[in-house]
Wavefront OBJ file of the C-alpha trace (Angstrom):
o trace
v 0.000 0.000 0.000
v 1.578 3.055 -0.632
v 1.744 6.180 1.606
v -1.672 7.871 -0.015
v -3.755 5.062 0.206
v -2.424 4.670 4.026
v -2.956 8.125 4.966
v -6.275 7.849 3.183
v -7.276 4.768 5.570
v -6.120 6.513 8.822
v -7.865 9.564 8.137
v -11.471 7.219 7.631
v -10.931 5.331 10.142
v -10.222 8.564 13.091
v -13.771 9.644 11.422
v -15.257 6.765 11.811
v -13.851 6.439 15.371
v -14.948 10.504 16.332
v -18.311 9.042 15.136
v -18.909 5.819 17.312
v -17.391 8.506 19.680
v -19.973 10.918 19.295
v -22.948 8.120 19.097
v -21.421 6.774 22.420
v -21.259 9.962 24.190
v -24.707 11.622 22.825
v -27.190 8.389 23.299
v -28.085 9.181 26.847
v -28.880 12.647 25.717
v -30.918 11.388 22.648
v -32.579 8.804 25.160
v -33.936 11.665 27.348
v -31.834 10.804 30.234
v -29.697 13.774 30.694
v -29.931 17.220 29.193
v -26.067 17.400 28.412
v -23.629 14.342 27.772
v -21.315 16.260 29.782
v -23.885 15.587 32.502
v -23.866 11.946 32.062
v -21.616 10.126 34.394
v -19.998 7.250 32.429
v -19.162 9.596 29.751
v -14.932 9.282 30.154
v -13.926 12.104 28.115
v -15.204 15.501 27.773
v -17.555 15.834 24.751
v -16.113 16.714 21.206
v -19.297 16.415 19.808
v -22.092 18.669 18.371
v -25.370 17.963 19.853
l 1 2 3 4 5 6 7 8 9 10 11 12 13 14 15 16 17 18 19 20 21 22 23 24 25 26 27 28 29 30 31 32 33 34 35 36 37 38 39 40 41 42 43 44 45 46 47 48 49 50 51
């Protein structure tokens, strides 16, 4: 593979990653159980997401 095609795959998969992120950290919020994920107290690190 050369470097293009291996920069290509890193970059997809840290956007695929900040997504599951983002679903992980926002489904409380979407479930009605807290008003901010910040709020939530499982959530590890501090929200990068939009919501």
């Amino acid at each position: 593979m050369d470097g293009h095609a291996s920069r290509r795959n890193e970059n997809l998969f840290m956007v695929r990653m900040l997504a599951c992120q983002c679903y992980i950290e926002l489904n409380p919020m979407r479930a009605g159980m807290v008003a901010h994920p910040a709020n939530y107290p499982l959530v590890e690190l501090p929200c990068q997401c939009p919501g």
